[in-house]
C-alpha positions as CSV (number, residue, x, y, z in Angstrom):
1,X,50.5,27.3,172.4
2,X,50.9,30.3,170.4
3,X,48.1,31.1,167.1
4,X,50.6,32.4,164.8
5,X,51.0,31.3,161.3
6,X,54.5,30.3,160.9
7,X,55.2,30.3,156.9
8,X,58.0,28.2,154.8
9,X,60.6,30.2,152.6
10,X,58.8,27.9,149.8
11,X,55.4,29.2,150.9
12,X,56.8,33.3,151.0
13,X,58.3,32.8,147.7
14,X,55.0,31.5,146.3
15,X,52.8,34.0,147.5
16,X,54.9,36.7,146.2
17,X,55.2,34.6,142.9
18,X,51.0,34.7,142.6
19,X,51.3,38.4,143.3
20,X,53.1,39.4,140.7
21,X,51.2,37.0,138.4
22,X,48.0,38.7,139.4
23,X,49.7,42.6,138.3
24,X,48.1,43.0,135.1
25,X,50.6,46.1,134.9
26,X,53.4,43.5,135.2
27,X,51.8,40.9,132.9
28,X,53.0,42.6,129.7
29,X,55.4,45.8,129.9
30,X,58.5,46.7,128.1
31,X,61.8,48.1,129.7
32,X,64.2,50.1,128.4
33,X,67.6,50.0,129.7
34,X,71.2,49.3,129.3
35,X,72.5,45.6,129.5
36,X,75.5,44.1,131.3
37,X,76.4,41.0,132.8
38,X,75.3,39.5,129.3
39,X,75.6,35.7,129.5
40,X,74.5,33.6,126.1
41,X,74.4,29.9,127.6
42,X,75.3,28.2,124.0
43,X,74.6,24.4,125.5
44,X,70.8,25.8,126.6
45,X,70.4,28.5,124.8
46,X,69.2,30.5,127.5
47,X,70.1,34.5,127.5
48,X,70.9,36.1,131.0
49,X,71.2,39.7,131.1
50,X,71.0,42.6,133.2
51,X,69.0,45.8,132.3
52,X,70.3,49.2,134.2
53,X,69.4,52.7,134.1
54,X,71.4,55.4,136.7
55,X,69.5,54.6,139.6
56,X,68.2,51.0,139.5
57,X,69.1,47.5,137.9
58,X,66.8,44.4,136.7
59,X,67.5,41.0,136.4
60,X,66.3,39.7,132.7
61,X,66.4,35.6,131.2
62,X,65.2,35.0,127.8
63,X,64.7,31.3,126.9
64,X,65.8,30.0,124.1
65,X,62.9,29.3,122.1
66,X,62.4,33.5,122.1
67,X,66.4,34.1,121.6
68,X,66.6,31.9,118.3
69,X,64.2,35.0,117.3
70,X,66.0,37.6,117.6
71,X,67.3,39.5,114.3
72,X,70.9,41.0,116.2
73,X,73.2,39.9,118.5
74,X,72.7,41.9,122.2
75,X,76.2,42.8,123.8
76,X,77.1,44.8,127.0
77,X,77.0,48.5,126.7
78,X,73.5,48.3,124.4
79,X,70.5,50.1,125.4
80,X,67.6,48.2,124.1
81,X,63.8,47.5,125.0
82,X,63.4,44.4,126.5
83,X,59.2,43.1,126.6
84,X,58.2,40.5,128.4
85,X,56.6,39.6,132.3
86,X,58.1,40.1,136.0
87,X,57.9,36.8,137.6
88,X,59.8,35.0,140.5
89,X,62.5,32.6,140.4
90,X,61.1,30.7,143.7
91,X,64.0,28.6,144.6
92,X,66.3,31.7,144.8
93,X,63.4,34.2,145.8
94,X,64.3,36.4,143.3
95,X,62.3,38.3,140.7
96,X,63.3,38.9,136.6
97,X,61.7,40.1,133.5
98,X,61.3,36.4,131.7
99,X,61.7,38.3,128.1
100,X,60.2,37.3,125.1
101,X,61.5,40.1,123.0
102,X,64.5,42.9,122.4
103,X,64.8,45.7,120.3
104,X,66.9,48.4,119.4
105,X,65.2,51.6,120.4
106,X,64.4,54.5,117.8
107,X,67.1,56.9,117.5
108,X,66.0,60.6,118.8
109,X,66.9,63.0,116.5
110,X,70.4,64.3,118.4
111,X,71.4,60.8,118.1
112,X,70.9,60.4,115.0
113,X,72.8,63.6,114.5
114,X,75.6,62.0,116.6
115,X,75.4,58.9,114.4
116,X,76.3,61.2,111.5
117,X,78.8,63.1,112.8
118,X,80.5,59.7,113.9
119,X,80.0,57.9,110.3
120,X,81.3,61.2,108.9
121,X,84.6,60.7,110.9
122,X,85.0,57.4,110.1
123,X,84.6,58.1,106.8
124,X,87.4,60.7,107.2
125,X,89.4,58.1,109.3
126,X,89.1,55.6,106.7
127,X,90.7,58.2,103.5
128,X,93.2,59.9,105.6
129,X,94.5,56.5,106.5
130,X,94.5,55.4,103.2
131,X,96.2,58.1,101.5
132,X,99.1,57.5,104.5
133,X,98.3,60.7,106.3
134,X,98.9,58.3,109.1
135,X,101.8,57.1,108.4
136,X,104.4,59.5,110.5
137,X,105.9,58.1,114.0
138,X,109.3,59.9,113.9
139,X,111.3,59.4,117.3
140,X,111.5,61.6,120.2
141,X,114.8,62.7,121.6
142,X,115.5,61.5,124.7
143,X,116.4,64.6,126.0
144,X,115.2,67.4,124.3
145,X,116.3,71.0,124.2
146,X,113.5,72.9,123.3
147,X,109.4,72.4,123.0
148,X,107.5,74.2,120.7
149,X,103.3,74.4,122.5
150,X,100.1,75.2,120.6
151,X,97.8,75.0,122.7
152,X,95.2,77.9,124.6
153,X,97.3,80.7,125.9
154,X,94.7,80.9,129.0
155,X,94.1,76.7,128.7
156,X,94.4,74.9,131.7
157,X,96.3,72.8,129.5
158,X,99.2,74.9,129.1
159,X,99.3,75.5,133.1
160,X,98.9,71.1,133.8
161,X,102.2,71.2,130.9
162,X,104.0,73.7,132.7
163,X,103.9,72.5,135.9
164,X,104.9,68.6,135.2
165,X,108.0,70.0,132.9
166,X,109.1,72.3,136.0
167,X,108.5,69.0,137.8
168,X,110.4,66.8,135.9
169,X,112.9,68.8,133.4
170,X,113.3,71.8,134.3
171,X,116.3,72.4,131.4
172,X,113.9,72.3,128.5
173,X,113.0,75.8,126.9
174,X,109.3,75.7,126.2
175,X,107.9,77.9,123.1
176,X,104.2,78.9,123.4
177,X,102.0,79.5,120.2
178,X,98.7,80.3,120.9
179,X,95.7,79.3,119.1
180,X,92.3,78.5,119.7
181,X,91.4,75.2,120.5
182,X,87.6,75.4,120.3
183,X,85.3,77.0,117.8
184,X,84.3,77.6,113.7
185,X,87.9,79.7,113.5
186,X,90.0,76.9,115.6
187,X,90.9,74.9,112.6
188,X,93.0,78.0,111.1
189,X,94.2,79.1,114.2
190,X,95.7,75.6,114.2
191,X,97.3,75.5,111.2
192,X,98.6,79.0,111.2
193,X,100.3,77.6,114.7
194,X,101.5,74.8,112.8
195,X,102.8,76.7,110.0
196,X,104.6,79.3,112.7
197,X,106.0,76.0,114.6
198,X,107.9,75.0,111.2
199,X,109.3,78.6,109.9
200,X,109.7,80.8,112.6
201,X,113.3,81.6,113.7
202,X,112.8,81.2,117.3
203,X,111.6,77.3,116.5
204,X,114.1,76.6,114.2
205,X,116.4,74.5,117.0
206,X,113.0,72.9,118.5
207,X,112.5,69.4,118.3
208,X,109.6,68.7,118.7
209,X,105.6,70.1,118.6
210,X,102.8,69.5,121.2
211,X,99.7,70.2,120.5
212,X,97.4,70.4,123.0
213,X,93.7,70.6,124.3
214,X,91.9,69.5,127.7
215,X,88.7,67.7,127.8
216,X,85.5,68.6,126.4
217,X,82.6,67.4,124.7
218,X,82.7,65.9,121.4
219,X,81.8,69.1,119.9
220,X,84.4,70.8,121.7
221,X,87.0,68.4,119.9
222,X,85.5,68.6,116.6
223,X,88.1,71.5,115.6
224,X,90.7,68.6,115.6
225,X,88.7,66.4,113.2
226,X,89.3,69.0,110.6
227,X,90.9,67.3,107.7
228,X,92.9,70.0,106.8
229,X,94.7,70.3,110.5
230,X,95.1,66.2,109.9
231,X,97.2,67.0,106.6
232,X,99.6,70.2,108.1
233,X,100.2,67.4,110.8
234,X,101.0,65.2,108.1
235,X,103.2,67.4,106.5
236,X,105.0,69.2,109.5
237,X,108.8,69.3,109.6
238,X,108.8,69.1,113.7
239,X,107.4,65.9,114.5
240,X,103.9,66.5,116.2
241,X,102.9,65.0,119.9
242,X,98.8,65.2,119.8
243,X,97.6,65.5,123.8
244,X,93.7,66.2,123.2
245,X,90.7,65.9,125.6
246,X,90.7,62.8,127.9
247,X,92.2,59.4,127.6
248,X,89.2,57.8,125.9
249,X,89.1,60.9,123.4
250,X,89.9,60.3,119.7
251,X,90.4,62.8,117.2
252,X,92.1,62.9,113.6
253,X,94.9,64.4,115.0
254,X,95.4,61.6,117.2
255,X,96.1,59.5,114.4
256,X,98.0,62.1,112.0
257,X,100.5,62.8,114.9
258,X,103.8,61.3,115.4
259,X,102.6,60.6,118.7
260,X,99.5,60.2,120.4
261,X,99.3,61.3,124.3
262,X,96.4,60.3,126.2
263,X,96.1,64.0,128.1
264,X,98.0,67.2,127.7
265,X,99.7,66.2,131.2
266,X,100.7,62.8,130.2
267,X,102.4,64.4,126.9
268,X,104.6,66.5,129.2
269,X,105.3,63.2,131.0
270,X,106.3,61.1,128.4
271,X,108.4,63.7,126.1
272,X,111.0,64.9,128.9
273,X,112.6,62.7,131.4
274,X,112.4,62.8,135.1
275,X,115.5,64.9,136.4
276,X,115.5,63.3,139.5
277,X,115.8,59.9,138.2
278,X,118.4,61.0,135.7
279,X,120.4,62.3,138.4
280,X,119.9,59.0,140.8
281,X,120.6,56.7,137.6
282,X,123.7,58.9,137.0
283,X,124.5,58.4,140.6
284,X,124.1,54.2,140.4
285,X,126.0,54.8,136.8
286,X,129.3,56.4,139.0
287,X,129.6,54.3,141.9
288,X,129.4,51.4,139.8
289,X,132.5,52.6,137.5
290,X,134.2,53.7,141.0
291,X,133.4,49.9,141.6
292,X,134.4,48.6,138.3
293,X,137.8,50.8,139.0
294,X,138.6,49.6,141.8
295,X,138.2,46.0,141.5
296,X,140.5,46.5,138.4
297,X,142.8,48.1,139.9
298,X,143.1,45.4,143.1
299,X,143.5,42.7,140.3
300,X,145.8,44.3,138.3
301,X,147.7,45.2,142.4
302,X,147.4,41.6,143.4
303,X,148.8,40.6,139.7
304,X,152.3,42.7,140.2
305,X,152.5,41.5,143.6
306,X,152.5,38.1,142.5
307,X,154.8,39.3,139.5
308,X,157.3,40.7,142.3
309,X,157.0,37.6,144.5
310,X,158.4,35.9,141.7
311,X,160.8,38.2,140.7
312,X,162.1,38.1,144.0
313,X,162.2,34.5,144.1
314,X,164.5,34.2,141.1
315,X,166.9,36.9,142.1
316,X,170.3,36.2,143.0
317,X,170.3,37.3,146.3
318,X,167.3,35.2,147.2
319,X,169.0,31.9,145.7
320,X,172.1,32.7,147.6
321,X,170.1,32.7,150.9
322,X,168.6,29.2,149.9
323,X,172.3,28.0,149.7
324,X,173.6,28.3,146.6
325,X,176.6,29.8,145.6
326,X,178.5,31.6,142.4
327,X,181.6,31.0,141.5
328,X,183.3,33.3,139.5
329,X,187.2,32.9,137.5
330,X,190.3,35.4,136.9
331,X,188.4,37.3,134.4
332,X,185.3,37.7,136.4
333,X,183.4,35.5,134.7
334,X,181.3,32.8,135.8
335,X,182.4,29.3,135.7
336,X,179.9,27.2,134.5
337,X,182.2,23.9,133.9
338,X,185.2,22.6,134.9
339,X,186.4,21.8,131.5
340,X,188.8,25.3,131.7
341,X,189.6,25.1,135.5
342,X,193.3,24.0,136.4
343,X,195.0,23.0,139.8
344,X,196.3,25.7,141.1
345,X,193.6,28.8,139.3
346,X,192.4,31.1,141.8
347,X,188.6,31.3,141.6
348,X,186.4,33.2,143.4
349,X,183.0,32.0,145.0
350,X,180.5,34.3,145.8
351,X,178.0,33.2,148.9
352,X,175.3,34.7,150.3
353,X,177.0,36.9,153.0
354,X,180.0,37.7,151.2
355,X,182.7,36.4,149.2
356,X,185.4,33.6,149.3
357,X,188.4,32.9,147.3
358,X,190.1,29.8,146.9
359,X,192.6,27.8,144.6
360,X,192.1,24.6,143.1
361,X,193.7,21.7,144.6
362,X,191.8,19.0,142.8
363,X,190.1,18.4,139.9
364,X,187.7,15.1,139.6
């Protein structure tokens, strides 16, 4: 018979449990991470959360005797310092920070620099809107003749716009303006564009502006938070397509535009249409009037053939064959009563292979 201790899952799960509550180190420690998977049970009052850092993830629960403590609300996407213990769930075999405190960490000083710079555009956000610098969203043409781009003359941004209208709608003139999109100068270099977009000759049959950037950091954008840039939008004569950074990018100019596009590639998209669509839509749009045509045209057939059917069917000729007969008097005229007939007239009766004539020897 074999000497080996067999264990229980019950008995591994406890042993690791006393371990952990022998780790003076994980008696009392605080972690700072970012939570997700945040679960507020409302009945209990129990918090479930998850703390995660690049690399690794922690399973957190904060009774609710602790929670009813705390001075904010935690949400997904927070990074906060949770304190508490690591301990072990035994019936699932799983270990957790039990928590009996969270707290907003201190800002470092670039956040706090970031905090400013994002109150100060808010701020901005919040006059503009007021004022109605916000307030344009003039309609595209559908089809439009000629694009007027600010944008970096050696951007990628330019090169992603080119491509999709060569792509799509190949027809449309595109004007380039440069300017710079990035730096203490880009705010004038902006406008300047702007102001060129509205008065040169050579823009005066456009019909619309993009202005365009490609990702970057927030400081790379800042140029289009300028509330100057925001108000030559505003007041543009061309309405103004804003295509800067990324999708999740927000600038002033997003929301001073006429239209805001979520990339420069994406404004190209949705101000021109696809040619090659056009052209298959036009095709479904032909062979449907060919279709419409023709079934007209068989009705209105099968509607004169019917009219002939019946036109043949009342003609003389036809009665005749069905054994009828004309009869016709001295003058050529039709009799239509006997009233004027005498014994003896000579009247003629037409049938449907030729003519008789007869005289009257009776009259009833």
């Amino acid at each position: 018979m074999s000497s080996r201790f067999i264990a229980t899952v019950s008995q591994v799960n406890r042993r690791v449990s006393l371990n952990f509550k022998n780790d003076n180190a994980l008696a009392e420690l605080h972690v700072k991470g970012e939570i997700s998977n945040f679960v507020h049970h409302y009945k209990s009052g129990h918090i479930y959360f998850t703390l995660k850092d690049s690399e690794s993830a922690l399973k957190c629960v904060m009774f609710n005797l602790e929670a009813e403590r705390l001075t904010f609300q935690p949400e997904n996407g927070q990074t906060v310092i949770a304190g508490g213990r690591i301990g072990v769930y035994e019936r699932d075999g799983v270990y957790q920070l039990y928590a009996s405190s969270i707290e907003l960490p201190e800002a470092e000083p670039d956040e706090k620099k970031e905090e400013n710079i994002y109150e100060a555009f808010l701020k901005l956000r919040e006059k503009l809107d007021k004022e109605g610098v916000f307030s344009n969203s003039r309609a595209l043409p559908a089809y439009p003749k000629k694009i007027c781009l600010i944008t970096a003359r050696d951007g990628a941004a330019l090169q992603d716009m080119l491509s999709v209208f060569a792509r799509r709608y190949p027809l449309v003139e595109v004007l380039l303006i440069p300017a710079l999109v990035q730096g203490q100068t880009a705010q004038k270099s902006l406008i300047s564009a702007l102001k060129t977009a509205n008065s040169a000759v050579n823009c005066a049959e456009a019909d619309f502006i993009i202005l365009a950037r490609g990702g970057g950091s927030a400081e790379d954008l800042w140029a289009f938070n300028d509330e100057a840039l925001a108000r030559a939008i505003y007041g543009s004569g061309l309405p103004v397509v804003s295509a800067v950074g990324h999708e999740t990018d927000f600038t002033i100019a997003d929301f001073a535009a006429d239209l805001r596009a979520p990339t420069p590639s994406a404004a190209a998209e949705i101000t021109t249409p696809d040619l090659s669509e056009l052209s298959f839509y036009l095709d479904n749009l032909l062979l449907n009037l060919q279709q419409k045509i023709h079934r007209k045209l068989e009705r209105k057939k099968n509607k004169l053939e019917g009219l002939e059917r019946i036109i043949n069917a009342l003609s003389p000729e036809k009665t005749f064959a069905r054994g009828y007969a004309a009869v016709f008097g001295k003058d050529g005229k039709a009799v239509k009563s006997t009233e004027n007939i005498n014994i003896n007239d000579e009247l003629k009766i037409r049938l449907a292979d030729g003519e008789l004539k007869v005289a009257v020897k009776n009259k009833t």
